[in-house]
C-alpha positions in Angstrom: 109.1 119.0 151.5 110.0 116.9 148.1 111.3 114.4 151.0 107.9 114.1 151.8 105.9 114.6 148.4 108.3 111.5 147.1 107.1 109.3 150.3 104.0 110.1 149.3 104.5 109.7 145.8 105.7 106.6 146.2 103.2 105.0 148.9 100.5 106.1 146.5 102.2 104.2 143.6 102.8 101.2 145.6 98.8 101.6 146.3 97.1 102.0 143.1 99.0 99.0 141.1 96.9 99.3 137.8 96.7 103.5 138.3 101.1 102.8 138.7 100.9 100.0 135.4 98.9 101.9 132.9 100.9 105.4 133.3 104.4 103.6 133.9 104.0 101.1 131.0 102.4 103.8 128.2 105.7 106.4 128.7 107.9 103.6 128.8 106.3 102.1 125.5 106.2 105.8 124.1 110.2 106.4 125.1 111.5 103.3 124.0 109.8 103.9 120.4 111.5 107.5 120.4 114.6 106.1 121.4 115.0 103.6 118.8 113.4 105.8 116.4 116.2 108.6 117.2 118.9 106.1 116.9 118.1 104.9 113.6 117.8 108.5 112.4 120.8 109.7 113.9 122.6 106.9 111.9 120.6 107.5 108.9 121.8 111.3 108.9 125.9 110.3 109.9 126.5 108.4 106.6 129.7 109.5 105.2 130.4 112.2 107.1 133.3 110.3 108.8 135.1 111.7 105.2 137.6 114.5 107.0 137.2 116.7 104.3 133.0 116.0 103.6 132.0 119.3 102.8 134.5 119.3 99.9 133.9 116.4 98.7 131.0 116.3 95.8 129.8 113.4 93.1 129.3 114.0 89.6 125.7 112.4 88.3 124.1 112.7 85.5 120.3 113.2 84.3 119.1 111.7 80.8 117.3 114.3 79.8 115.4 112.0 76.9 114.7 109.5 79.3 115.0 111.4 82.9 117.2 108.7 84.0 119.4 109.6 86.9 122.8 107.4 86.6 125.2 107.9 89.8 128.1 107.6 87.6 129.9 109.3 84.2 131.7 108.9 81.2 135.4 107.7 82.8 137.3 110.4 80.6 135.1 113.0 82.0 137.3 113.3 85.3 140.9 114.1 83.8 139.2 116.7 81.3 137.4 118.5 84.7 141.0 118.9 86.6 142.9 119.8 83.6 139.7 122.7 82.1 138.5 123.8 85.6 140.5 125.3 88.1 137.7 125.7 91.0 138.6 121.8 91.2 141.2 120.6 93.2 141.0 117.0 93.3 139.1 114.0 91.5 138.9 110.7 91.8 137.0 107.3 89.6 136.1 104.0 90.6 134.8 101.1 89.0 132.8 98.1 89.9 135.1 94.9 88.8 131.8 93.4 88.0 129.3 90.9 89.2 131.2 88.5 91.8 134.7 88.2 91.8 137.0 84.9 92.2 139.7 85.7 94.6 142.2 82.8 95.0 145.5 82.1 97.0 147.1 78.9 97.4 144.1 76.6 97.9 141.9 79.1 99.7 138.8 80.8 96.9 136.5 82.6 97.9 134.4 85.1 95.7 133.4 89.0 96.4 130.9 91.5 95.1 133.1 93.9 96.7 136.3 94.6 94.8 136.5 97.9 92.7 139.5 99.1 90.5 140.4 103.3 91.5 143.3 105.3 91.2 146.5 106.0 93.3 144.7 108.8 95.4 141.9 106.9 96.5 143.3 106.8 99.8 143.8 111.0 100.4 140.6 111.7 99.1 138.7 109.5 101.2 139.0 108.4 104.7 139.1 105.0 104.9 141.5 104.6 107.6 144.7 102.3 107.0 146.3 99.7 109.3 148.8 99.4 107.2 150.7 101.3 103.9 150.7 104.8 103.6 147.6 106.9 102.0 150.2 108.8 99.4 151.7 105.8 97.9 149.8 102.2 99.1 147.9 102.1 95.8 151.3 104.0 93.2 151.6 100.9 91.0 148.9 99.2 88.4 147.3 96.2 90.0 148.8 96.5 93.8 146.1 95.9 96.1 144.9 97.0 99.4 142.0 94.6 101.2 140.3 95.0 104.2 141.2 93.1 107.6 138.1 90.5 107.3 139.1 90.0 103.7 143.0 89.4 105.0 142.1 87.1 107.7 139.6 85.0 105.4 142.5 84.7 102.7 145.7 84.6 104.4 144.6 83.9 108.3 147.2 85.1 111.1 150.2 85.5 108.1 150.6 88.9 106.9 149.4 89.6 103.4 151.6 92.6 102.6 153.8 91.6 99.6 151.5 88.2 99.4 149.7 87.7 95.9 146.4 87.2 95.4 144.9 86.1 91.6 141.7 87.6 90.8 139.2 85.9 88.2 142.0 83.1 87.8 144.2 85.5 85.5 145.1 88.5 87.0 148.0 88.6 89.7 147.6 91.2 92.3 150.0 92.4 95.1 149.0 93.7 98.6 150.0 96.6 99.0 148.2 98.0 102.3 145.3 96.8 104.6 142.7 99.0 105.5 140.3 98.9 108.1 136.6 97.3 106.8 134.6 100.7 106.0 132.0 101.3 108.7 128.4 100.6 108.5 127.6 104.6 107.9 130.0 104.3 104.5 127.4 104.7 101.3 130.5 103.1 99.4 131.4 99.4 100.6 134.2 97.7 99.7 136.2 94.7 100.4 139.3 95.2 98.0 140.3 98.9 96.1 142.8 97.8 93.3 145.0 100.2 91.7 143.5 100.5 87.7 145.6 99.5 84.8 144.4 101.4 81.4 142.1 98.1 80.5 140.3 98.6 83.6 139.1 102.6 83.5 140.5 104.2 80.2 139.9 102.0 77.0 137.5 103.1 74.6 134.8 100.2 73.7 132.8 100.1 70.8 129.2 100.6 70.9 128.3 101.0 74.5 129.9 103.6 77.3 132.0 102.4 80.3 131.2 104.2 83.4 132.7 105.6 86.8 131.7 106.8 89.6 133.1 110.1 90.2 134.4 112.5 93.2 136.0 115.6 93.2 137.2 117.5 95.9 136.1 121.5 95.9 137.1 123.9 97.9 134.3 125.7 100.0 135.0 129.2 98.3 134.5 127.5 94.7 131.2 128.7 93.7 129.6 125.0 93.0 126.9 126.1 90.0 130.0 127.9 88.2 131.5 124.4 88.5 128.0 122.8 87.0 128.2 124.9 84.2 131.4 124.1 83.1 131.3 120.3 83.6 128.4 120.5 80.9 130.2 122.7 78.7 133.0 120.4 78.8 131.1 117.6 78.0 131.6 117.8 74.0 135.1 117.2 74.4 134.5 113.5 76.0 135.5 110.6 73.4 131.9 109.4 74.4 130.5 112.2 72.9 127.3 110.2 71.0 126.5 108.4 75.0 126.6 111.9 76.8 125.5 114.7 74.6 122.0 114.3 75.9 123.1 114.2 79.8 123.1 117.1 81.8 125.7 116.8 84.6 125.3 118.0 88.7 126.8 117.8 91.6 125.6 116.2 95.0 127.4 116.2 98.4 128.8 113.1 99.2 126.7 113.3 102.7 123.8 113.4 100.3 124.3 110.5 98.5 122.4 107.9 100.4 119.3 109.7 101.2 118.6 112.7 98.5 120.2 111.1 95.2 117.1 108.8 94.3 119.8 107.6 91.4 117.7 105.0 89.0 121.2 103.7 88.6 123.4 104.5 92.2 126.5 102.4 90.8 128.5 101.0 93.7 127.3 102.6 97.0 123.5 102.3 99.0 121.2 104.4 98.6 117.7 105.0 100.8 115.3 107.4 101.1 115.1 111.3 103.2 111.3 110.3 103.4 111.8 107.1 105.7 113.8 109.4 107.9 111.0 112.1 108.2 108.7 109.5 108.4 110.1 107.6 111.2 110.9 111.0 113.0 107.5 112.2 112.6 106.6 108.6 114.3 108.9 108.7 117.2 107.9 112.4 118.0 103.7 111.1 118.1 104.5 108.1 119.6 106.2 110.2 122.4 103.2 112.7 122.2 100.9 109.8 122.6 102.7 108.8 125.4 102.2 112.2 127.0 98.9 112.4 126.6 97.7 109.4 127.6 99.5 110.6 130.6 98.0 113.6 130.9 94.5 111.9 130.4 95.0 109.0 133.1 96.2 111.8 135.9 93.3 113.8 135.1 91.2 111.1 135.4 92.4 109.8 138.8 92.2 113.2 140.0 88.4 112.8 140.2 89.0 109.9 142.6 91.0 111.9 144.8 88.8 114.6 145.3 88.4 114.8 149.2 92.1 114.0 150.2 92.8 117.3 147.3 89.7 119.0 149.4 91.4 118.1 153.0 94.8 119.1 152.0 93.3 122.9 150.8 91.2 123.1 154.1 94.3 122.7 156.5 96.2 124.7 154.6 97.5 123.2 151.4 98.5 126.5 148.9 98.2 126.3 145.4 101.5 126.1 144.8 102.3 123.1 147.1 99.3 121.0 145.2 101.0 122.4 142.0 104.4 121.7 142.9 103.5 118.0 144.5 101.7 116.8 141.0 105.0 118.0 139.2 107.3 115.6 141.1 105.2 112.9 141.0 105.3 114.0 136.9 109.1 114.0 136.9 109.4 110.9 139.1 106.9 108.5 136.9 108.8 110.0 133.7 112.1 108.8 135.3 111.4 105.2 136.0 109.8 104.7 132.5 112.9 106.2 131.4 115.4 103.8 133.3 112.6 101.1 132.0 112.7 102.7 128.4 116.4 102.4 128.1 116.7 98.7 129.5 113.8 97.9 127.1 115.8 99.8 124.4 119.0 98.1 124.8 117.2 94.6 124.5 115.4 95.6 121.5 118.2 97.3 119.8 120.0 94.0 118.2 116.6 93.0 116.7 116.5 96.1 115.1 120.0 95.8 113.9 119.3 92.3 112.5 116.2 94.0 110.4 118.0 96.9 109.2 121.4 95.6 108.9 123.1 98.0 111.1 125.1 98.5 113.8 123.5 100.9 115.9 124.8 101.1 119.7 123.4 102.7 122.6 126.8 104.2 124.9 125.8 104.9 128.0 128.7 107.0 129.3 128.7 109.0 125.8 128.3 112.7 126.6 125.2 112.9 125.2 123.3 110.5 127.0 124.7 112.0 130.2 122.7 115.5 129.2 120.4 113.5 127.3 118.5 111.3 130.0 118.7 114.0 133.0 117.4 117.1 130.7 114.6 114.1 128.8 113.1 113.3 132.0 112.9 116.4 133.6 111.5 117.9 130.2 109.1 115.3 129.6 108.5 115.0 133.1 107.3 118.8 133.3 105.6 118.8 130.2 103.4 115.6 131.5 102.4 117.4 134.9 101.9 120.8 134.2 98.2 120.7 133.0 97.0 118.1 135.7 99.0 119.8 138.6 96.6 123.1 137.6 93.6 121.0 136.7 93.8 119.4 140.2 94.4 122.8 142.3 92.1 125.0 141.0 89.1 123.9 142.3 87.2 125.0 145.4 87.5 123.0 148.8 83.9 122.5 149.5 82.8 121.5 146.0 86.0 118.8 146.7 85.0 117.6 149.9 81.0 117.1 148.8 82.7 114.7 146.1 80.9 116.5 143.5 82.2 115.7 140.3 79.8 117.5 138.6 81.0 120.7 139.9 85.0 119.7 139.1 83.8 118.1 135.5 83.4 121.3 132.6 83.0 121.0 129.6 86.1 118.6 129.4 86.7 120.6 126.1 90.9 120.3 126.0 90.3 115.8 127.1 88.2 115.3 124.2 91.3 117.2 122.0 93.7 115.0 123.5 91.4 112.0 123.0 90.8 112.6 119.8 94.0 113.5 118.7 94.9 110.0 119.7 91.8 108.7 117.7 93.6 110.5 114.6 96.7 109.1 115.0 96.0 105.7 115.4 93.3 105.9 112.5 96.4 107.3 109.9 98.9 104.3 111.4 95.7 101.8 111.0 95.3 103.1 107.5 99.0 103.5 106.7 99.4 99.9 108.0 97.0 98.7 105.7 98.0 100.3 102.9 101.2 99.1 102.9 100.5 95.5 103.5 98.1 95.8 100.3 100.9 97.0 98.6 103.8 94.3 99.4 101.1 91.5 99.4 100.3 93.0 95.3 104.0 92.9 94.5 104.5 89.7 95.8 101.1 88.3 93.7 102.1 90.5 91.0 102.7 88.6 87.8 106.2 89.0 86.1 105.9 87.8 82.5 108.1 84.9 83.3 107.5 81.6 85.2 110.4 82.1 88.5 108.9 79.3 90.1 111.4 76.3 90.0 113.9 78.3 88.3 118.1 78.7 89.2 120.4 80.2 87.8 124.1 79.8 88.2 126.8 81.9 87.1 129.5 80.6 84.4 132.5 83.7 84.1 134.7 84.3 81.3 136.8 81.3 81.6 133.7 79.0 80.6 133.6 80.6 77.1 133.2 77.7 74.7 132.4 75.1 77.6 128.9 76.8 78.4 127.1 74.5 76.2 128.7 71.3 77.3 127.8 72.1 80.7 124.2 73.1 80.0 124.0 69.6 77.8 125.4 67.6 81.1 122.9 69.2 83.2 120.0 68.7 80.6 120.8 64.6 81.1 120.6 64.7 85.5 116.7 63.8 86.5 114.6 66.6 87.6 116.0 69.0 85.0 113.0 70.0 82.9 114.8 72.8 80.4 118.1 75.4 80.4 119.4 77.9 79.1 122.7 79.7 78.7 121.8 83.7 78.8 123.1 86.9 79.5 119.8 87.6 81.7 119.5 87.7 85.4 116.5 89.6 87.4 118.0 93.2 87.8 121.0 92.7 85.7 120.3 93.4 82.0 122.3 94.7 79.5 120.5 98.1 77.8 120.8 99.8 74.6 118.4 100.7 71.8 116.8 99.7 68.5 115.7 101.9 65.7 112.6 101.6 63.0 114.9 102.9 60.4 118.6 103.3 59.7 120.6 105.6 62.4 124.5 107.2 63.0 126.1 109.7 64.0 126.1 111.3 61.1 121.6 111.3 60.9 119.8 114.5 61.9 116.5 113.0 62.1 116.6 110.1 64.4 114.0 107.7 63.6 111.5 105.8 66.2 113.8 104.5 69.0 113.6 102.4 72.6 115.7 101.6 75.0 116.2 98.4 75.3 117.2 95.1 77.6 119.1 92.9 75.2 118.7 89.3 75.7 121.2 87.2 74.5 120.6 83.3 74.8 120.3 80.0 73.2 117.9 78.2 71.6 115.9 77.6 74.9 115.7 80.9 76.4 112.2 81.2 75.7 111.1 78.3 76.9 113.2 78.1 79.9 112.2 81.7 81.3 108.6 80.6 80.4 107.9 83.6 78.2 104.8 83.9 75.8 104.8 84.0 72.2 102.2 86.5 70.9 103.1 86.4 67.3 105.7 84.7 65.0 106.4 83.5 61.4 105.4 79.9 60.6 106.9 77.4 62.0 109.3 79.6 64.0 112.2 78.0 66.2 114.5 79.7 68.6 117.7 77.0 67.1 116.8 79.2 63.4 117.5 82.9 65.1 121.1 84.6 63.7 123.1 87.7 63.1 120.2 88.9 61.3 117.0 88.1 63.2 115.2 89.0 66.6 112.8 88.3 68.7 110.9 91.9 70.5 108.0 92.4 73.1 105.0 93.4 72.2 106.0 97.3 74.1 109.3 97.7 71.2 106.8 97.1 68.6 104.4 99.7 69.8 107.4 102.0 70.7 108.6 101.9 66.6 105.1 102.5 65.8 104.0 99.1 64.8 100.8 99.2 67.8 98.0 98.7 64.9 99.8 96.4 62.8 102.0 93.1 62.6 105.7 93.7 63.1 106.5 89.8 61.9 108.5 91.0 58.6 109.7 94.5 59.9 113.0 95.4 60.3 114.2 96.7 63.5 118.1 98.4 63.5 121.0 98.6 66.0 123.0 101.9 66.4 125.6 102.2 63.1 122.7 100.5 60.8 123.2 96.5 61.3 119.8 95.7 60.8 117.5 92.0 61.9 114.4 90.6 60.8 111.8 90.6 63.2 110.7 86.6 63.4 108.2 87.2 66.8 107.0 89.1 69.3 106.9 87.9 72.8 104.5 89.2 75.8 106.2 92.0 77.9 108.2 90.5 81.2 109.8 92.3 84.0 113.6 92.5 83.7 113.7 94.6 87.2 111.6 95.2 90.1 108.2 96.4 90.1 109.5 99.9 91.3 110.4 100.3 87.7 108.5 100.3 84.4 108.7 97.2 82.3 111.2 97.5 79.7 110.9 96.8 76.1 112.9 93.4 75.5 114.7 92.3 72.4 115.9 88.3 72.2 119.4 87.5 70.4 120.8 84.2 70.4 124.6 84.0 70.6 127.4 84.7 73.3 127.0 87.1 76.1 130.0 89.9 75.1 129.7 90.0 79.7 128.8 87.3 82.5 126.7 84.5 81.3 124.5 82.4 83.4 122.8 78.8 83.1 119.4 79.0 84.1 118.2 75.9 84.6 114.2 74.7 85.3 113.2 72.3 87.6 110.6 70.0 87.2 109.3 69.5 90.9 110.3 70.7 94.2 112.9 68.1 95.9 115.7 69.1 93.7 118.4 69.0 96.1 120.4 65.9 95.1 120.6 67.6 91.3 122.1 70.4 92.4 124.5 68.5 94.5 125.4 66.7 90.6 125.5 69.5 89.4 127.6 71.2 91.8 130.7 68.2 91.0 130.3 69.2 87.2 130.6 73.0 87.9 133.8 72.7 90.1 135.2 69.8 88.1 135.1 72.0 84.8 136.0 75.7 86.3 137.7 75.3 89.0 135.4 77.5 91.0 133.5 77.3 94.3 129.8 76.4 93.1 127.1 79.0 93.7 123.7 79.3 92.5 120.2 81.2 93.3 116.8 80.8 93.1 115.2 83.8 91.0 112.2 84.4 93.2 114.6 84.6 96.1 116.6 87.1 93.9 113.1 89.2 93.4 112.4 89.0 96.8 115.7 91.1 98.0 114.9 93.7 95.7 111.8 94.5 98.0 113.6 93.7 101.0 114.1 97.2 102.4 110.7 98.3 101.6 109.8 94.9 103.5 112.0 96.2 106.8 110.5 99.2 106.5 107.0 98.0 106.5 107.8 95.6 109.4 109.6 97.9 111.1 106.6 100.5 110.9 104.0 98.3 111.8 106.2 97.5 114.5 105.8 100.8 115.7 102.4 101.6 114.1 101.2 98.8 117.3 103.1 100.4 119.6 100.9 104.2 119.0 97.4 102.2 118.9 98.5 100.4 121.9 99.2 103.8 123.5 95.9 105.1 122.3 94.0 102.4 124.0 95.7 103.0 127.3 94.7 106.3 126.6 91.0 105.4 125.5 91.0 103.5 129.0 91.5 106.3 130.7 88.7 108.6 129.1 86.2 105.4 129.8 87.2 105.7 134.1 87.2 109.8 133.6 83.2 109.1 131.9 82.3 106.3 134.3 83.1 107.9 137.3 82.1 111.0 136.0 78.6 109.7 135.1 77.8 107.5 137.7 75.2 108.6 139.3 73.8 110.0 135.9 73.3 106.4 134.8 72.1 105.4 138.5 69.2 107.6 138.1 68.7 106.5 134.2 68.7 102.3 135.5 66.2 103.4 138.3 64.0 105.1 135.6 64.0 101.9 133.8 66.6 102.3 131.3 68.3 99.1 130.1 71.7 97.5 130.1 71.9 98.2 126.6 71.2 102.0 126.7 73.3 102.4 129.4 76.3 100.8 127.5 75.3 103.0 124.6 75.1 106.7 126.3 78.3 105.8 127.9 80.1 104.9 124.6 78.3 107.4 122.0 81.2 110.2 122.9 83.5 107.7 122.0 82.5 106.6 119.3 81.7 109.9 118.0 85.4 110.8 118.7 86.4 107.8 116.3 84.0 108.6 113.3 85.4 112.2 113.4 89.1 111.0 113.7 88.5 108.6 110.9 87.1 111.2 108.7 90.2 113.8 109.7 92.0 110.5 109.0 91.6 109.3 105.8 92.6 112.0 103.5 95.8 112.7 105.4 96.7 109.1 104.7 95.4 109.0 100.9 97.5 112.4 100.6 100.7 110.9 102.5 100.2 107.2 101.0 100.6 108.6 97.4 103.5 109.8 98.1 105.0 106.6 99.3 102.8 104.8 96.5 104.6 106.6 93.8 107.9 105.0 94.1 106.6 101.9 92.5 105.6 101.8 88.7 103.1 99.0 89.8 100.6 99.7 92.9 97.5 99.2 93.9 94.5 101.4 93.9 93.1 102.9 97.0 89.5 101.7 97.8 87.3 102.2 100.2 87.0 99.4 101.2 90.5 99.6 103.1 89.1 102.6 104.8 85.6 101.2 105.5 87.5 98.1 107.3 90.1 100.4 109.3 87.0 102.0 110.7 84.6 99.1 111.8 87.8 97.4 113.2 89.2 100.4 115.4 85.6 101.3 116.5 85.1 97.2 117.8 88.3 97.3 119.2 87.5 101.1 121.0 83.9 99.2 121.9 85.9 96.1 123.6 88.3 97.7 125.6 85.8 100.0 127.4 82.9 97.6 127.9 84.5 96.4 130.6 84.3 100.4 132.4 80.5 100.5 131.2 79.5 97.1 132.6 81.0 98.1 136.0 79.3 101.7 136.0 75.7 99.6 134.5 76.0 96.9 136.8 76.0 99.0 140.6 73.7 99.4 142.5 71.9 102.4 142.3 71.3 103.1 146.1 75.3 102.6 146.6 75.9 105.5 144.0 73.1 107.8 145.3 73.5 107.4 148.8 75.8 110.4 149.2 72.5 112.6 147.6 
């Protein structure tokens, strides 16, 4: 019996080629979505669980409670006071970040890294990174031994073994590899391309004035009762020698597997971060998308059932039972859902790179895995099932007679659960419409968005430590090549400020009352800094001039004057003060600019001219596009005075990457967003042949009554487009209520108007009008005595 039933399954789908197309190519669009979907959630949801002992392992944040600032790492004496007060602890270890990009040299071969942080001799135990070579007890027991991944060993030292080799890092400190490990894999929140042992410079001195920090992990046994452990870290906190810096920061605890997607750290230090909501929200997509699918399904068999109402009529009259009918629509189910499965996974393993290129990740589809071996049988019986079970009953229940007589009026209903399914499909290609939109608004506003500062044109290229006292002679050569309209040597860079805060009145330790403060992002520059970042000067003293700023002036924005109270009055003359009471003269006030991305609020800016006490850069402006050969000069001057290999960046390209993953998200869910509307047309073209060939004969007697081509088009379209109103209006606060959400992540977004909504509308209901005019032209256009000849 299946024998036959797949003959016949097969014969028919060799026969109705657009029937065979339409049902084929919607579950195969609908599986390959949920497969991709479910790998990149799967990999979301592995990060850092490859760490043996995971569920030990926690990280120590901290929460400003002034400022409600979550910072991913902690004071660096913090750590040894935890093991040596608290028990429940078994383990801890610190890293650092060794800052910027890093020169690593050996021989003739320099190269530079972002990647290189300074950690302690158990790095290695507490974490599993695995080794290829040195020992996890002792690879890192010295100050300054090294231990480098195997890309980093083969760009630096080739085929040659490294162990033992030196490598000099910034040009003045000498490091010895000690141990390669392998490079961490792609589901590591922590990346890293050299872990150097820490020397007491590194991790342990005390600076003046501003706290060092480090990211933290301690190992707890599952028995420790974790809040116990809470409490104490913030009783403990007192006794830290940065007392002033963390007295206002209450301390937690997070599970290293929750670092990437449920810390939402303002500052994650070191590792990656994302967000839980892209993963439910891409789940939630896959799992409609394959719903879609199903329904559309679902819709088409129904629909096609009509067609075949005498050869379902013949088969009851010789015998045919219930079940049989029943049984034969099942298989047919489970063989469709198989082929767009085999079709699914081809199309998936095509499509998978692109998505890895996007994302950045190295997601892999193994077919000879366990799970895919359940996976695929158990899917496409499943799905399979699920698809056939309503039309297998639809299509048996009815009587053979009223079958045979072709009377679709007597096998039509009320049609009740289609127009569910229809219009479910309405709704959810209204929301990805509308959430489509809305997000393109939003990326199109950032990008449009005004910063405060002219980027256009403007470059800036890192000088290091060992340019101290050259910096100006550089800037001066590169002021003389042509095309160079203005520069500037600064401690600023888009997303790397320094912070710290200014007070209205005097302020110590030793002061009760704190006077009006805000945080700050310290500028320190030359003469030029203005004029080279193209910032605005709102106010100022006469004739002022960066080349007169010292010790005791500064230049603030307009938002540290309001913040000290000065909103309703000039602050030219004021005096603003620095933590331990050095005070300046405030000789301006600039126009707000954005020192980070427009996720963030704008901070309050001060300028100081002098020396960067960290990395310095030399922003240069360009007068005109073309610039090429200049940078080429300038490129011989760099290398000829440092020594270094030359690298430089464009700012807007720098404030482009800060939006780059909410860019691959957006690209990646209108990406999929297509895929559901395209689903939901297949599926709209399937209710448009259920109503044409269930009206047919309606609209025969209507055109011999006299009714025109135009009322005929609009009877057969007003259930539809009824549908798509309704969906619309179900539609649009779901998205305004799920939109917000996403919305509130940036500081800076746009407004929802109508008009968005208005446009999603009109545009899915031409679109619903165009794909099933070609079904009412067909149905208008016969010829009434065809249709009624059966009467």
């Amino acid at each position: 019996m299946f024998k036959n039933n797949l003959k016949l399954i097969v014969r028919k789908l060799r026969k109705e080629k657009l029937y065979s197309f339409v049902n084929i190519a919607g579950l195969t669009v609908g599986l390959t979505a949920f497969l991709l979907i479910a790998l990149y959630v799967r990999d979301e949801l592995s990060f850092d669980k490859f760490h043996a002992d995971h569920e030990e392992l926690y990280r120590v944040y901290a929460t400003d409670t002034t400022r409600d600032v979550k910072q991913g790492s902690i004071a660096p004496d913090l750590a040894g006071i935890i093991l040596s007060d608290i028990p429940a602890v078994a383990s801890a270890v610190r890293m650092i970040g060794a800052g910027g990009k890093s020169l690593l040299t050996v021989g003739d071969q320099r190269i530079y890294s972002d990647k290189v942080i300074f950690s302690e001799a158990n790095f290695f135990e507490m974490l599993d990174f695995k080794l290829v070579e040195g020992i996890a007890q002792s690879v890192l027991g010295q100050p300054y031994q090294a231990v480098i991944t195997t890309v980093l060993a083969e760009k630096l030292f080739g085929d040659e073994s490294p162990i033992g080799r030196t490598i000099t890092l910034n040009k003045e400190r000498e490091l010895v590899v000690t141990g390669i490990c392998e490079t961490p894999p792609n589901n590591s929140s922590l990346r890293f391309d050299m872990v150097i042992r820490s020397g007491v410079t590194e991790m342990d001195t005390q600076r003046p004035g501003s706290m060092m920090s480090a990211l933290t992990y301690l190992k707890i046994p599952k028995e420790q009762d974790k809040a116990q452990v809470v409490k104490m870290i913030n009783e403990l906190k007192a006794k830290s020698s940065y007392g002033i810096f963390v007295r206002n920061d209450e301390f937690s605890l997070l599970s290293i597997t929750d670092q990437r997607l449920h810390a939402n750290f303002t500052y994650a230090y070191l590792t990656d971060q994302s967000d839980i909501r892209f993963v439910y929200l891409f789940s939630g997509i896959g799992l409609v998308i394959l719903l879609l699918a199903v329904i559309n399904y679902i819709n088409m068999v129904t629909a096609s059932s009509l067609k075949r109402a005498k050869e379902i009529g013949l088969r009851k009259v010789i015998g045919a039972q219930k079940s049989q009918l029943v049984w034969y629509q099942l298989v047919e189910s489970v063989v469709v859902t198989t082929i767009a499965l085999v079709m699914a996974f081809a199309l998936t393993e095509r499509l998978l790179p692109v998505m890895n290129e996007l994302l950045g990740k190295t997601m892999e589809l193994k077919y000879f895995s366990l799970e895919f071996l359940l996976f695929v049988p158990l899917m496409g019986l499943i799905i399979g099932l699920l698809t056939g079970l309503y039309p297998s009953f639809y299509i048996s229940r009815y009587k053979p007679l009223v079958l045979l007589k072709n009377n679709m009026s007597g096998t039509s209903g009320k049609g009740g659960l289609r127009r569910i399914l229809v219009g479910f499909q309405f709704l959810v290609a209204g929301i990805m419409i509308l959430v489509t939109l809305i997000m393109h608004s939003q990326m199109t506003f950032l990008k449009k968005q005004k910063m405060g500062f002219d980027e256009e044109l403007l470059v800036y290229v890192p000088l290091f430590e060992d340019l101290k006292g050259k910096s100006q002679v550089f800037k001066n050569e590169v002021l003389g090549m042509s095309g160079v309209s203005s520069a500037t040597v600064t401690n600023w860079m888009f997303g790397q400020y320094g912070q710290s805060g200014v007070f209205a009145g005097y302020f110590d330790s030793d002061v009760k009352d704190r006077p009006p403060y805000v945080n700050v992002s310290f500028v320190l520059g030359d003469e030029d800094v203005i004029n080279t970042l193209g910032l605005k000067v709102l106010e100022s003293v006469v004739g002022f001039d960066m080349s007169q700023l010292d010790s005791t002036k500064i230049v603030i924005s307009k938002l540290v004057a309001d913040g000290l109270g000065w909103k309703d009055e000039s602050a030219i003359g004021k005096y603003v003060y620095q933590y331990a009471g050095h005070q300046r003269k405030v000789v301006a006030v600039i126009d707000d600019f954005h020192s980070s991305s427009l996720k963030d609020e704008i901070l309050p800016s001060v300028i100081l001219k002098g020396e960067s006490w960290s990395g310095e850069n030399l922003m240069i402006r360009f007068e005109a596009e073309g610039h090429q050969g200049t940078l080429k000069e300038i490129k011989a001057k760099y290398e000829s005075l440092l020594n270094r290999p030359f690298e430089f960046s464009y700012v807007d390209d720098e404030i482009e990457k800060y939006y780059k993953e909410e860019a691959d998200q957006v690209a990646l869910f209108n990406t999929f967003s297509g895929l559901a509307i395209f689903i939901s047309l297949l599926g709209l073209m399937a209710m448009a042949t259920y109503s044409a060939e269930q009206r047919k004969k309606e609209v025969s007697i209507r055109k011999v009554l006299g009714a025109s081509m135009k009322q005929l088009i609009l009877l057969l379209n007003k259930e539809n487009g009824i549908l798509v109103i309704i969906a619309f209006l179900i539609a649009t606060p779901i998205t305004v209520y799920v939109m917000q959400d996403w919305l509130s992540a940036f500081k800076y977004r746009i407004n929802l108007q109508p008009t968005i909504f208005v446009m999603a509308l009109v545009g899915f209901f031409v679109l619903n009008l165009l794909v099933t005019l070609l079904f009412s032209l067909k149905v208008s256009r016969a010829n009434p005595a065809d249709t009624l000849r059966e009467e």
